[in-house]
C-alpha positions as CSV (number, residue, x, y, z in Angstrom):
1,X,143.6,9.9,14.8
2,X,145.9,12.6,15.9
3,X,143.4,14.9,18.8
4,X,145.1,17.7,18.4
5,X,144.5,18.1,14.8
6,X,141.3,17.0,15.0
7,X,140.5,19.8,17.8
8,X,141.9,22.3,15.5
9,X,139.7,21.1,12.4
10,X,137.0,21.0,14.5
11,X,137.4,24.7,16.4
12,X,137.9,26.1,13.2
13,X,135.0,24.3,10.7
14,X,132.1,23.4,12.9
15,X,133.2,26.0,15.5
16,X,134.5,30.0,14.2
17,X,134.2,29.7,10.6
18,X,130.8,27.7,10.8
19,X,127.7,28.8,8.5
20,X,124.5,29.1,10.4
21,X,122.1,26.4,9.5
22,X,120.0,28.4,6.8
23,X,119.1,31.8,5.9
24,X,117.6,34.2,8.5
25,X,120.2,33.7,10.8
26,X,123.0,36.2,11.3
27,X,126.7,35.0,12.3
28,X,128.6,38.1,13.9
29,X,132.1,38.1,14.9
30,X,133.2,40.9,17.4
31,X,136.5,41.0,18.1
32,X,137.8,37.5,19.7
33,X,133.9,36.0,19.6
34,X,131.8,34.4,17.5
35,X,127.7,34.4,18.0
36,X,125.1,33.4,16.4
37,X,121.6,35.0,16.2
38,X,118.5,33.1,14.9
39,X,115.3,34.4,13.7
40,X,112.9,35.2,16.6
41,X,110.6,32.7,15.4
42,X,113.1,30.1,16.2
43,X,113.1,29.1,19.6
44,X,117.3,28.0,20.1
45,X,120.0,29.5,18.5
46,X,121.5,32.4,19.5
47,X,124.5,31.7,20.8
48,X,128.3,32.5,21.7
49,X,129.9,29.9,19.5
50,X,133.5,30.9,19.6
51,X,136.1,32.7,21.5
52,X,139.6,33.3,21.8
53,X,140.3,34.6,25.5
54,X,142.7,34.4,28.0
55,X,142.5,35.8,32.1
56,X,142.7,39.0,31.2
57,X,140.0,39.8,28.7
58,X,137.9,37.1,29.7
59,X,135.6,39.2,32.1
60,X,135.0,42.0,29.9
61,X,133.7,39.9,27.5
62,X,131.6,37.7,29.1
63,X,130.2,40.7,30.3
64,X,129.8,42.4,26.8
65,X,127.6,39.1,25.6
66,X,125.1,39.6,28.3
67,X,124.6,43.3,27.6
68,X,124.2,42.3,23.9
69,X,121.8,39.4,24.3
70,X,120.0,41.6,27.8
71,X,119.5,44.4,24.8
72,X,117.9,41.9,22.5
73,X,115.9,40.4,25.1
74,X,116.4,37.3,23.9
75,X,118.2,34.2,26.1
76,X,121.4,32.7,24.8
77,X,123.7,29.6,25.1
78,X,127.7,29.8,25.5
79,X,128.9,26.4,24.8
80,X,132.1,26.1,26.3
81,X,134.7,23.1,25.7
82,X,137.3,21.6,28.1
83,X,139.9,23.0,26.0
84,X,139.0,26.3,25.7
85,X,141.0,29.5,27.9
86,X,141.0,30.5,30.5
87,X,141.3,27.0,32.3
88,X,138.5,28.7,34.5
89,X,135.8,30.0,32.0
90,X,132.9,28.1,33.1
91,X,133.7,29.1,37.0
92,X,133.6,32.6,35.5
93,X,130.3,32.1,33.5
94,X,128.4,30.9,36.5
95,X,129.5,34.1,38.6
96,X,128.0,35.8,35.6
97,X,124.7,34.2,36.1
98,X,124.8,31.7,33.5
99,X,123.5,28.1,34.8
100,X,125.6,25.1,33.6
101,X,123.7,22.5,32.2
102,X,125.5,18.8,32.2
103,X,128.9,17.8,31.0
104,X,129.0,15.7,27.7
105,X,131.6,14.0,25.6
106,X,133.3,15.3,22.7
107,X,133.7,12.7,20.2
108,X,134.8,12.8,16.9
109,X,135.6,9.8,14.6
110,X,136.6,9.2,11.1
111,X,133.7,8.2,8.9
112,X,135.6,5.6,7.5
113,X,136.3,4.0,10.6
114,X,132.7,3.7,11.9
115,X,131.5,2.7,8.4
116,X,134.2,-0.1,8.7
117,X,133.2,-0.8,12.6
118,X,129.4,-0.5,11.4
119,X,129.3,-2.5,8.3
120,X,128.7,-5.6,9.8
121,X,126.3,-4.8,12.2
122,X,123.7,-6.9,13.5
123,X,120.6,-6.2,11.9
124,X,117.7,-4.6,14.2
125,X,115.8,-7.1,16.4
126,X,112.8,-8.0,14.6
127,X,109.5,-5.8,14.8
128,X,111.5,-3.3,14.4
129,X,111.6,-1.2,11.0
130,X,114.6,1.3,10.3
131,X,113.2,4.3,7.8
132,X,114.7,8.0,7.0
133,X,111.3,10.3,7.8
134,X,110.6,12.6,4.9
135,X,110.4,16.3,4.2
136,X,107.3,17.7,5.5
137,X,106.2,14.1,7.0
138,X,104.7,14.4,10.4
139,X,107.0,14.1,13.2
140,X,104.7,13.5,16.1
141,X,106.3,10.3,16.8
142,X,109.1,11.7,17.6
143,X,107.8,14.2,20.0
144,X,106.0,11.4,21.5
145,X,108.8,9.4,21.8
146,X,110.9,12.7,23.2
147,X,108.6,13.3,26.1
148,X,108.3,9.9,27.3
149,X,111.9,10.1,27.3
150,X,112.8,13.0,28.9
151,X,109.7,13.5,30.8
152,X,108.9,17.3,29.2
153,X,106.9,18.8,26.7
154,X,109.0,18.1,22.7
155,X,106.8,20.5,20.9
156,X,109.5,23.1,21.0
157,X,112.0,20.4,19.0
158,X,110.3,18.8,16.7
159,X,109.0,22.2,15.3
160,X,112.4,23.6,14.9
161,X,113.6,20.1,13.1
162,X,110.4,20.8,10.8
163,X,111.8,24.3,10.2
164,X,115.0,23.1,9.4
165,X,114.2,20.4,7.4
166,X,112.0,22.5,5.3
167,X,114.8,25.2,4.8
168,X,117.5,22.7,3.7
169,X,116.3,19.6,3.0
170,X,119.8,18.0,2.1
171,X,121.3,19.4,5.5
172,X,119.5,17.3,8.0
173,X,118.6,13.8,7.5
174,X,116.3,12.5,10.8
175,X,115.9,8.2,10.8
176,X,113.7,6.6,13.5
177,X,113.3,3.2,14.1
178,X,109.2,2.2,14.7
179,X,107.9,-1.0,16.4
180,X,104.0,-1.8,14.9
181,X,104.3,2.0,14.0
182,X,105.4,3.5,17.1
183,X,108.7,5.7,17.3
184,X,111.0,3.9,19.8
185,X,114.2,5.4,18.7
186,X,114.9,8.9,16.9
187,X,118.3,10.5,16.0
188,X,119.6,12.7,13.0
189,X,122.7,14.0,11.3
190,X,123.6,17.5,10.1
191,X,126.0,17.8,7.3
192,X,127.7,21.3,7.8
193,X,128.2,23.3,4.3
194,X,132.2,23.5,4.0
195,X,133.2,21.4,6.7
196,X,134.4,17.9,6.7
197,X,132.6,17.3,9.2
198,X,129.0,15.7,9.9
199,X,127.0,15.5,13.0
200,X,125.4,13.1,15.1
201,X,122.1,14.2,17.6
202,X,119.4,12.4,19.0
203,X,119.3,8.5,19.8
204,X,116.6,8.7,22.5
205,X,115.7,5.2,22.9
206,X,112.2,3.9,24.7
207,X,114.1,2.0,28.3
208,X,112.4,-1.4,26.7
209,X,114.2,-1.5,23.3
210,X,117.5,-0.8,24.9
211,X,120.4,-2.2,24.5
212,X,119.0,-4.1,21.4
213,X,121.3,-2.6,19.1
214,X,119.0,-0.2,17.6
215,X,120.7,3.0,18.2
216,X,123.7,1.2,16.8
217,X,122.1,0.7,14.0
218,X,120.9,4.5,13.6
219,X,124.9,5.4,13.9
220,X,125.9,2.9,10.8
221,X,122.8,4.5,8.9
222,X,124.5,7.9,9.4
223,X,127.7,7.3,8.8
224,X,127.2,5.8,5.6
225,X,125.1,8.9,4.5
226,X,128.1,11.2,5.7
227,X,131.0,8.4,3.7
228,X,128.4,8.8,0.8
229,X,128.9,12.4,1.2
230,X,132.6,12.1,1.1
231,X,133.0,13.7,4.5
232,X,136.0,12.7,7.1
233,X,134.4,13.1,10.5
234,X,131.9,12.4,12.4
235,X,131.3,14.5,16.0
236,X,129.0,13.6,18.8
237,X,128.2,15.5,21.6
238,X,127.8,12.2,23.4
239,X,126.0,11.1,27.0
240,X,127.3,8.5,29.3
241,X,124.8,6.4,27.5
242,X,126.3,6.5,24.4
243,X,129.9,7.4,24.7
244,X,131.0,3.8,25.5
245,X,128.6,2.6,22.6
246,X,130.2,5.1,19.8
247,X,134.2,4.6,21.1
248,X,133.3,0.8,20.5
249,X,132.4,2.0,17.3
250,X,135.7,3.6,16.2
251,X,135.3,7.2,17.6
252,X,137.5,8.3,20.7
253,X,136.8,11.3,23.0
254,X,138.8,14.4,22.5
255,X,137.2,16.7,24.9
256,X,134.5,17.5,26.9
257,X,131.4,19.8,26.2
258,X,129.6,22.2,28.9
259,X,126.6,24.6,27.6
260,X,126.0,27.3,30.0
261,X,122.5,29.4,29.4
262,X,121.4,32.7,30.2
263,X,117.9,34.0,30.0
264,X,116.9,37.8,30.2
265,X,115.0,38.7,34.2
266,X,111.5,38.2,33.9
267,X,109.8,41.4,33.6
C-alpha cells in the first residue's frame, strides 16, 4: 500500500469532503477549515474536522474556532493528525485551552487484504455466539459491557448509536459477540456515503475473554460487510490494544491520531 496515497485518499474522503452522518447536521467550510455541527440533541459532534494551515495563520484560526463554538455554547473536538501543519499544532491547541486526550494509531488497510488475512480465521471459542444487533433492538448490553470496560457511565453512547442507527440504517452496522446472553465484546463499522472508505470502532472486550480471538473475529465480520460493499479501505483509529492485532491482520499504520477538546466556562 503506497501511505502517501492513502493519506491523501483519506484527508480528502473521510476527512474535507466528508458528509455528515445523517441529516440535521450542518458541514461548514470557512476558509482553510472544515467543522461540523450536530443537532443539539446529539451529544458529540461538532467538530473541526479539517484544516489547511501553516505557522502563520495557524493562531488566528485556532482562535476563530473557539469564538465560533464559545458563541454556540456548545463544546467541540479538533482532531488533529501527525501529519497535519504546522509540525506544532497540538502544542498550539493546548496553549489555547484545549485538553489533549490520548494518542492513537492511524491505520488503514485494504479490504481485500484483511478479508484475505481474515478468511481463515479461527472460529470464536465456544459459548460464544457472533450476531449483527438489529435496528431498534435494545442495546443495553452494550452499555453494560462499555461501563464495565471503561469504568464510566455508556448511556451517552449507546443513545447516540440508537440515533444513528435509526437515521441510516445501512450506514452503521454494530456486531457483538454474547456468552449465555451477555455482551462481552461490541464493535461497529460505518460505511461513509462517497468514500472508499469504511470504518472500524468499538472492540471493547470483557479482560476474561481476551485474547481468545473474538475481537478478531468482529474485524473479519466487518471487513467482509465493507468487500461486500465493494469498498477499498478500511481505517481504524486503533489503541495499543489493537494496533498489533489489526497490522497482523494486513493493515499498517500511516499516522497517528490526537483529539483535543474544548468545552465552553461553566457559567
Amino acid at each position: 500500500m503506497n501511505t502517501a496515497e492513502t493519506l491523501a485518499r483519506f484527508d480528502a474522503q473521510m476527512r474535507r469532503d466528508l458528509s455528515p452522518p445523517h441529516s440535521g447536521w450542518c458541514v461548514e467550510r470557512v476558509g482553510p477549515v472544515v467543522r461540523w455541527v450536530s443537532p443539539p440533541e446529539v451529544t458529540w459532534g461538532c467538530a473541526v474536522q479539517w484544516t489547511d494551515l501553516d505557522e502563520d495563520t495557524a493562531a488566528g484560526v485556532i482562535a476563530e474556532q473557539i469564538s465560533y463554538f464559545a458563541g454556540l455554547g456548545r463544546p467541540f473536538e479538533w482532531k488533529t493528525f501527525g501529519h497535519d501543519r504546522p509540525a506544532d499544532l497540538g502544542a498550539r491547541l493546548r496553549a489555547a485551552g484545549l485538553a489533549a486526550q490520548d494518542e492513537e494509531a492511524l491505520v488503514i488497510g485494504e479490504v481485500a487484504e484483511v478479508a484475505a488475512a481474515t478468511a481463515g480465521a479461527a472460529p470464536p471459542p465456544p459459548g460464544i455466539t457472533l450476531r449483527c444487533v438489529d435496528n431498534g433492538e435494545p442495546l443495553d448490553g452494550i452499555a453494560a459491557l462499555q461501563s464495565a470496560v471503561t469504568g464510566g457511565d455508556s448511556a451517552w453512547l449507546v443513545a447516540d448509536l440508537r440515533q444513528e442507527q435509526r437515521a441510516d440504517p445501512s450506514a452503521l452496522s454494530i456486531h457483538v459477540a454474547e456468552a449465555e446472553g451477555q455482551v462481552v465484546c461490541a464493535a461497529w463499522v460505518r460505511f461513509h456515503r462517497g468514500t472508499e472508505f469504511a470504518s472500524l470502532w468499538g472492540g471493547s472486550t470483557l479482560p476474561e475473554w481476551r485474547r481468545r480471538g473474538i475481537y478478531r473475529s468482529l474485524v473479519a465480520r466487518r471487513a467482509a460487510q465493507a468487500r461486500e460493499r465493494g469498498l477499498r479501505y478500511l481505517q481504524v483509529d486503533a489503541s495499543p490494544d489493537s494496533r498489533p492485532i489489526l497490522v497482523r491482520l494486513g493493515m499498517h499504520v500511516v499516522s497517528t491520531t490526537t483529539p483535543y477538546l474544548w468545552s465552553p466556562p461553566s457559567s
